[in-house]
C-alpha positions in Angstrom: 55.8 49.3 -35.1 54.0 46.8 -33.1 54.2 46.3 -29.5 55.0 43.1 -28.1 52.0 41.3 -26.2 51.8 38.0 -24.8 48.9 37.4 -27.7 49.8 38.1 -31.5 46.2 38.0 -32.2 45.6 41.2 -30.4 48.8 42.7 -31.9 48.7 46.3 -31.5 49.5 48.9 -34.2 50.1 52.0 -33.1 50.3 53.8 -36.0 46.8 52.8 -36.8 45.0 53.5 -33.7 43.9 56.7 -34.8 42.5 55.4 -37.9 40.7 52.9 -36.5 39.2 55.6 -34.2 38.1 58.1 -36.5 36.5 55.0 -38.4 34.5 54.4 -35.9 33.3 57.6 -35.0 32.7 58.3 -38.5 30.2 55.0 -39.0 28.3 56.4 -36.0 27.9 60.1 -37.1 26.8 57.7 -40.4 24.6 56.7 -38.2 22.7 59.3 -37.4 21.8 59.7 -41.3 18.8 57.3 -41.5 17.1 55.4 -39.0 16.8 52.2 -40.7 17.7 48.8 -40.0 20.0 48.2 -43.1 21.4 51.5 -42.5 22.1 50.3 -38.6 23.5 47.0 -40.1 25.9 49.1 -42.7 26.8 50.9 -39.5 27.9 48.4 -37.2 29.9 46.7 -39.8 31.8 49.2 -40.3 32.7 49.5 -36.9 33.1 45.8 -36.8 35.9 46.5 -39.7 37.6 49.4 -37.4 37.7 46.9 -34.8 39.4 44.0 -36.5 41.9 46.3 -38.2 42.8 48.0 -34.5 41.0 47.2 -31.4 43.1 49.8 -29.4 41.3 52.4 -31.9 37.8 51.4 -31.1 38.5 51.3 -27.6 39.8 55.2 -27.7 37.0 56.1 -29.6 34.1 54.3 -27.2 35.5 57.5 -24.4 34.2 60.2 -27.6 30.7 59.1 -27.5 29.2 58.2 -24.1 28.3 61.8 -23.7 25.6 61.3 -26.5 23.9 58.4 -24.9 20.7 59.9 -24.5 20.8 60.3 -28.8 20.4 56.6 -30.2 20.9 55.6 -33.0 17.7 53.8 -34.7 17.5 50.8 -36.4 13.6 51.0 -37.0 11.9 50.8 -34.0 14.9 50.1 -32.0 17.3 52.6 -30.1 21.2 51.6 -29.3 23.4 53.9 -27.5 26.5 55.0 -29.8 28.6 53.2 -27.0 26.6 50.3 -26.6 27.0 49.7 -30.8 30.9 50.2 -30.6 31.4 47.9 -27.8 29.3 45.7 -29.1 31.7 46.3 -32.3 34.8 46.1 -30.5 33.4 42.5 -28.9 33.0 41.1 -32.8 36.1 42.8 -34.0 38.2 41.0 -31.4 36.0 37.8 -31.5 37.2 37.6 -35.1 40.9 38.5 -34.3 40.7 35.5 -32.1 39.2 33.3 -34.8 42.3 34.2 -37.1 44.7 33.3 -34.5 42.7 29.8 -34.0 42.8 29.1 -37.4 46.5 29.8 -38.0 48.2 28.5 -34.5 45.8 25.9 -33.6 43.9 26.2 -29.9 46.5 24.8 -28.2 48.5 27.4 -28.3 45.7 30.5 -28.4 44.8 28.8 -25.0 48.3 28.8 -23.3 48.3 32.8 -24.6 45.5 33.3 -23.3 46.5 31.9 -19.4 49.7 34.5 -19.9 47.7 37.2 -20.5 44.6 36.9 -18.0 47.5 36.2 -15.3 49.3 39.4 -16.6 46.2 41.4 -16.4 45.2 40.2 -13.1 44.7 42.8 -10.1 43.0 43.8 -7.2 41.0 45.9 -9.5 40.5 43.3 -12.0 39.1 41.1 -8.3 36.6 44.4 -7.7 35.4 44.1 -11.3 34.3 40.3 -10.8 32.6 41.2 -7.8 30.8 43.7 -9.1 29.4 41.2 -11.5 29.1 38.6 -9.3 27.0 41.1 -6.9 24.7 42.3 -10.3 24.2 39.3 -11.5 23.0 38.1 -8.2 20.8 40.4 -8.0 18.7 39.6 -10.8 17.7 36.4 -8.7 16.8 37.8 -5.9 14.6 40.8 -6.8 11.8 42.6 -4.6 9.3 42.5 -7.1 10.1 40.1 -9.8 7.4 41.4 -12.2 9.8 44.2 -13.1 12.8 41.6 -14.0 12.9 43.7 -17.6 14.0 46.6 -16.0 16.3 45.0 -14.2 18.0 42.7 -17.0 17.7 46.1 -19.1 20.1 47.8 -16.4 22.6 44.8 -15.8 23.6 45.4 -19.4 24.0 48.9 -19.4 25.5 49.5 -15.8 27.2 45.8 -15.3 27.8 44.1 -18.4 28.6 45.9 -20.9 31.4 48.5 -18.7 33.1 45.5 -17.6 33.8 44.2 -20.8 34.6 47.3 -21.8 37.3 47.7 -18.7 38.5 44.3 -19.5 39.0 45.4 -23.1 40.9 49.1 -22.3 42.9 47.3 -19.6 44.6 45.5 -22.2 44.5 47.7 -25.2 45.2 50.8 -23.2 48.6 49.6 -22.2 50.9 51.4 -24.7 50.9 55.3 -23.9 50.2 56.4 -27.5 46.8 54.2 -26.9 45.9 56.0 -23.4 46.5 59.7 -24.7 44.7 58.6 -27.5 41.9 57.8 -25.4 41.8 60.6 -22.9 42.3 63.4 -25.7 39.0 61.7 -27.3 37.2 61.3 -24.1 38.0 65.2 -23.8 37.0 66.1 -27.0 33.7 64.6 -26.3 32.9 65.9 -23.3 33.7 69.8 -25.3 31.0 68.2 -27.8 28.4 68.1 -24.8 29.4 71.3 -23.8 29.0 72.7 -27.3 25.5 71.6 -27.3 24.8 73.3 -23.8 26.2 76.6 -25.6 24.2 76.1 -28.1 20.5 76.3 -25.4 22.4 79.0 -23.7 22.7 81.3 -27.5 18.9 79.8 -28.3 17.5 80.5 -24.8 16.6 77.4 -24.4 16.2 75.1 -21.4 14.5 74.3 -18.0 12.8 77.6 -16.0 13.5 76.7 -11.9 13.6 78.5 -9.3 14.4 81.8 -11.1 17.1 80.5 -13.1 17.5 79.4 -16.7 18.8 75.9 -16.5 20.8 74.1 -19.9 20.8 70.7 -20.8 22.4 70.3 -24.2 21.8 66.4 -25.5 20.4 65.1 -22.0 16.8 65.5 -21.1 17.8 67.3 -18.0 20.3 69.9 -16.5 21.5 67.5 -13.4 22.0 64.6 -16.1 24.1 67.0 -17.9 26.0 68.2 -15.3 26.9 64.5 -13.8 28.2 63.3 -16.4 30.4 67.0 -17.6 31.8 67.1 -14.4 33.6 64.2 -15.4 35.6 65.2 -18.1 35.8 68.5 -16.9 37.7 67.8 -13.9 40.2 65.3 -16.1 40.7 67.9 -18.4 41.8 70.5 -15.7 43.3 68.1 -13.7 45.5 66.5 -16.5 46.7 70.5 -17.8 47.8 71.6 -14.0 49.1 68.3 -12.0 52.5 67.7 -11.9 53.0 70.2 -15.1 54.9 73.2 -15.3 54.0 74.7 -17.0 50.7 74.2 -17.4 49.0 72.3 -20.4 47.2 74.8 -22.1 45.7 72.2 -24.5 43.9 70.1 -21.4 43.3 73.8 -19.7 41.2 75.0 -22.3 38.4 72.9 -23.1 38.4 72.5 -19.1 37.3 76.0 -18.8 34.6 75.5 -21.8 33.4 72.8 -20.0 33.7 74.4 -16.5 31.4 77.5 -18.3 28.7 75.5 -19.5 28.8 73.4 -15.5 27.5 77.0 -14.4 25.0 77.1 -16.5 23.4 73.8 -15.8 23.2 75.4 -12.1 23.7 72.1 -10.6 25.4 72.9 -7.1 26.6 69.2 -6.4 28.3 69.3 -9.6 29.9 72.7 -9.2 30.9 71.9 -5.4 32.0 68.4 -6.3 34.3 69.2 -9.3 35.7 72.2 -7.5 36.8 69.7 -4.3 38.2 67.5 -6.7 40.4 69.8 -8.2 41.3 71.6 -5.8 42.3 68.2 -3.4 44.2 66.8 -6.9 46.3 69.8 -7.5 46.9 69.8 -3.4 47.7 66.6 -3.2 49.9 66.5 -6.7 52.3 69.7 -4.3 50.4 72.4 -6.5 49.3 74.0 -3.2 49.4 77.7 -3.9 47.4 77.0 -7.2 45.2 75.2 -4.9 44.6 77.7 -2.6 44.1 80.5 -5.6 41.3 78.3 -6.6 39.6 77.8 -3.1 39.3 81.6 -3.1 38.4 81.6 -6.9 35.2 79.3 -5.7 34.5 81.1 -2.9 34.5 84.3 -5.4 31.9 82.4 -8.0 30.0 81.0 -5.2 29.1 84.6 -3.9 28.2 85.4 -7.3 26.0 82.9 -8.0 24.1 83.4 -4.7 23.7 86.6 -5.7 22.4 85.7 -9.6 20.5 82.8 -8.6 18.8 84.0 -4.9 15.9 81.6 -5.0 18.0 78.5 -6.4 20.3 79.0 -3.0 17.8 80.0 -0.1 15.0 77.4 -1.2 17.9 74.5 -1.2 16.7 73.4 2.6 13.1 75.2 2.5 11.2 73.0 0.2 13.7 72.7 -2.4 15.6 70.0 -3.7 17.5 69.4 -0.4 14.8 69.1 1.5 13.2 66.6 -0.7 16.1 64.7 -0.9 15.9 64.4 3.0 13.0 63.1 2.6 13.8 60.7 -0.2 16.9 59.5 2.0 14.4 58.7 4.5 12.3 56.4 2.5 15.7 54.5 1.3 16.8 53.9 5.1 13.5 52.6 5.1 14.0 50.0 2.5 17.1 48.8 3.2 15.3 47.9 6.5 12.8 46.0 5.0 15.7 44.6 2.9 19.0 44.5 4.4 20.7 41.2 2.7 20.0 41.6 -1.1 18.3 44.6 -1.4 15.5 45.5 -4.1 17.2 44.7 -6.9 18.6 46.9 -10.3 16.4 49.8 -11.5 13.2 48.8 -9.0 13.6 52.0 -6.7 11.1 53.7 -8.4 8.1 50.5 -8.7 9.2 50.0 -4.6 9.0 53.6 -3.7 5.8 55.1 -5.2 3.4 52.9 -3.8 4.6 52.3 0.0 7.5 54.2 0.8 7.1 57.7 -0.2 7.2 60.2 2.3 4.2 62.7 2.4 6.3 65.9 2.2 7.9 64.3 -1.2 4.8 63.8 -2.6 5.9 66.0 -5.6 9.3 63.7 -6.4 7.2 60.3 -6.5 8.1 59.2 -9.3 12.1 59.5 -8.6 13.9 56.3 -10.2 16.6 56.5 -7.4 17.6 57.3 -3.7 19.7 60.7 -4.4 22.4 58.4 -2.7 25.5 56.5 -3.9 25.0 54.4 -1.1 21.8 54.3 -0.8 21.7 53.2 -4.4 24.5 50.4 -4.0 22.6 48.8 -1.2 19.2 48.9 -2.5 20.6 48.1 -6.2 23.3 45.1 -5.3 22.4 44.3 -1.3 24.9 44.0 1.4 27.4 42.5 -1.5 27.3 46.0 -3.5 27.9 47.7 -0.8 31.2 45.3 0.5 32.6 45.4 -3.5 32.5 49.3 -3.5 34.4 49.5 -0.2 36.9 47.1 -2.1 37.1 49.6 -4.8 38.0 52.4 -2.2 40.6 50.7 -1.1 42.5 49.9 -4.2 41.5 53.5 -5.2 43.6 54.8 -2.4 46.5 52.3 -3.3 46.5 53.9 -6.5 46.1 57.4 -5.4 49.5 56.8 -3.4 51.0 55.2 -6.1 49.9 58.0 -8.5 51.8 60.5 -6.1 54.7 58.4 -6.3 55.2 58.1 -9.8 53.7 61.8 -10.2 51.7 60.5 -13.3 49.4 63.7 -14.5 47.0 60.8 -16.5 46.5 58.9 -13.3 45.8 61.6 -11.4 43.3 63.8 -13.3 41.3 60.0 -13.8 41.2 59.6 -10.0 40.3 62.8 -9.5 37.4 62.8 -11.9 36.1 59.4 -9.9 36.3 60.9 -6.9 33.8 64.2 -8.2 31.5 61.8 -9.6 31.4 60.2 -6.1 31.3 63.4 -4.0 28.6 64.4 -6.6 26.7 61.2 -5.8 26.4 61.4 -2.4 23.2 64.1 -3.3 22.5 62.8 -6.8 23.0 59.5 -8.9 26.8 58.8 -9.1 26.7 55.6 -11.0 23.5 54.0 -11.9 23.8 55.5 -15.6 24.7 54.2 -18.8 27.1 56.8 -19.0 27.8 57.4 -15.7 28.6 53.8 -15.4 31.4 53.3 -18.8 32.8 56.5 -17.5 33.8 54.8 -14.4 35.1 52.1 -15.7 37.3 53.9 -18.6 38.7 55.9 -16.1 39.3 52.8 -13.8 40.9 51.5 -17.1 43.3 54.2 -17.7 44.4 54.3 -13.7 45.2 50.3 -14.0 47.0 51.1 -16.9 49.6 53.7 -16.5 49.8 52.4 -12.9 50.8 48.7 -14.2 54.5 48.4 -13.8 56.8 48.1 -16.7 54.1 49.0 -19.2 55.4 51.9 -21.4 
């Protein structure tokens, strides 16, 4: 059965999306195997094949792996990000496609196919999305110290580049349903993965001693990096089983409430207060409002117990802990957005601007931070004024599609908005989007909203 698209070449079969998927996900578990290059090579050819047989299968699997960022695969000395290859994949697969379509209708008419279907994509998120590249790729010119441009080019791929063209890609390809529960029951599955491997410390013991606590950080190198990143799925899972369902979706609940166990144990209180808001606001919001309310005094409940299990974590937060030296880092950002209100400092430079001039006495100990502890902070000092003016335009349309969402009581929209809107709660105290994964998170849930949310799509 195919589904009829403005462009034949990107035809999409639906009964082979799930092939195509595990395809892909199989080369990069082939992957891990050996670590080198003609190994890579074999690897990324056969994603290359998943992708020209069914793009919509790659681009559901790409949600399954951002989780294992932080364990590249090798091709000799080098190190790519499992997403990074299949994108990367996807961008070849459908490059190809293209080719085909050249080659047996002419240009003529691939061009005039191509007009219908950028004008059928367009959107006021699709205008947000150039900005934001406009903004980054701006901001490689105008750089505070332009003897760290590596970093910054480094960045621009991983938290500009590459998610765009990954949301450009999903927007289309996610358009049939079958594709987008495809997608979020992979992006799920992955985020149980991560939470596997923070079981996994938890059995060995393993992890990072603070404050009198035991903290677990499965495939990340640290418990807050774990935690930003499983709040994500975490909240679409429970989200997606409770919204607008009666009853409830037992098969989103539970690996929620895997998930939401290893979140406690990463001790992160951002992402335990963040992902609890989120919920709670989604299932308010979506009339659930008695299920809401059992869960305020649910949190309230855990939040008493984990005061009382983890006494030092809670009473040094504003006493030399962490929130006290995130005061002071917040204080040292103010600072340089002063010194450089228009275009900021420029992608991945907070840490080569801060250490040397800006660090505040008291923080002495968190010198060698890499960012502000700040969404906005981090927008400002990242992408300058223009950063700062694109995210507002991406909380606008994000309310437009919350309303719509309510309207058209869609559980998928919902549980993606509601997983944004943790990660940004989340990263008013911590990094909410200046990741690799943080970032194509963000912009496969954006992906997923503009899709069920276009009209007329099935």
């Amino acid at each position: 059965m195919r589904y009829p698209l403005a462009l034949p070449a990107f035809a999409i079969s639906e009964r082979q999306n799930p092939g195509a998927a595990m395809l892909a996900l199989g080369a990069i578990a082939m992957g891990y195997a050996s670590s080198t290059a003609p190994w890579f090579v074999a690897v990324v050819l056969i994603s290359v094949l998943a992708a020209l047989w069914a793009p919509a299968g790659v681009v559901a699997a790409i949600p399954a792996v951002i989780g294992i960022t932080y364990e590249p695969l090798r091709a000799g000395r080098l190190e790519f990000a499992p997403a990074e290859t299949l994108i990367v994949a996807l961008v070849l697969g459908v490059g190809l496609r293209l080719l085909f379509q050249v080659a047996s209708t002419g240009p003529t008419n691939l061009l005039s196919a191509a007009r219908a279907t950028v004008r059928a994509q367009a959107s006021l998120m699709s205008v947000v999305a150039l900005g934001l590249l406009a903004a980054g790729t701006l901001s490689l010119a105008t750089l505070a110290l332009p003897a760290y441009r590596h970093e910054s080019l480094r960045f621009y791929r991983w938290v500009i580049l590459e998610p765009l063209v990954y949301f450009a890609l999903a927007g289309y390809y996610l358009r049939p349903r079958a594709n987008r529960q495809l997608a979020a029951a992979l992006f799920v599955a992955g985020g149980v993965f991560v939470a596997l491997t923070g079981l996994l410390d938890l059995a060995r013991g393993s992890g990072v001693a603070v404050e009198g606590v035991l903290r677990i950080s499965g495939v990340y190198p640290h418990p807050n990096a774990l935690a930003l990143y499983l709040e994500r799925p975490l909240v679409f899972a429970v989200v997606l089983g409770l919204a607008y369902r009666r009853p409830v979706a037992w098969g989103w609940l539970l690996p929620g409430a895997l998930m939401g166990v290893v979140l406690l144990f990463t001790f992160s209180r951002g992402a335990l207060l963040a992902a609890g808001i989120a919920v709670v606001l989604s299932l308010w919001l979506a009339g659930r409002r008695r299920l809401a309310g059992g869960l305020i005094l649910a949190g309230l409940g855990g939040g008493v117990a984990i005061a009382l299990t983890a006494t030092a974590r809670i009473a040094n937060l504003f006493s030399g802990g962490s929130g006290s030296l995130r005061l002071d880092v917040w204080r040292s950002a103010l600072d340089m957005v002063r010194a450089h209100p228009v275009f900021g400092i420029g992608l991945d430079q907070f840490l080569y601007v801060y250490t040397p001039r800006y660090v505040q006495p008291a923080a002495w100990s968190e010198r060698f931070t890499s960012h502000p502890h700040d969404l906005i902070l981090d927008l400002w000092l990242s992408l300058g004024i223009l950063g700062v003016i694109v995210a507002a335009g991406y909380a606008f349309v994000l309310v437009h599609r919350a309303i719509r969402t309510r309207a058209l009581r869609s559980s998928l929209a919902a549980a993606a908005i509601a997983a944004i809107v943790a990660g940004i709660l989340h990263g008013l105290v911590d990094n909410g989007y200046f990741l690799p994964d943080l970032a194509l998170v963000w912009w496969f849930l954006t992906a997923l909203i503009e899709a069920e949310l276009r009209p007329g799509v099935a």
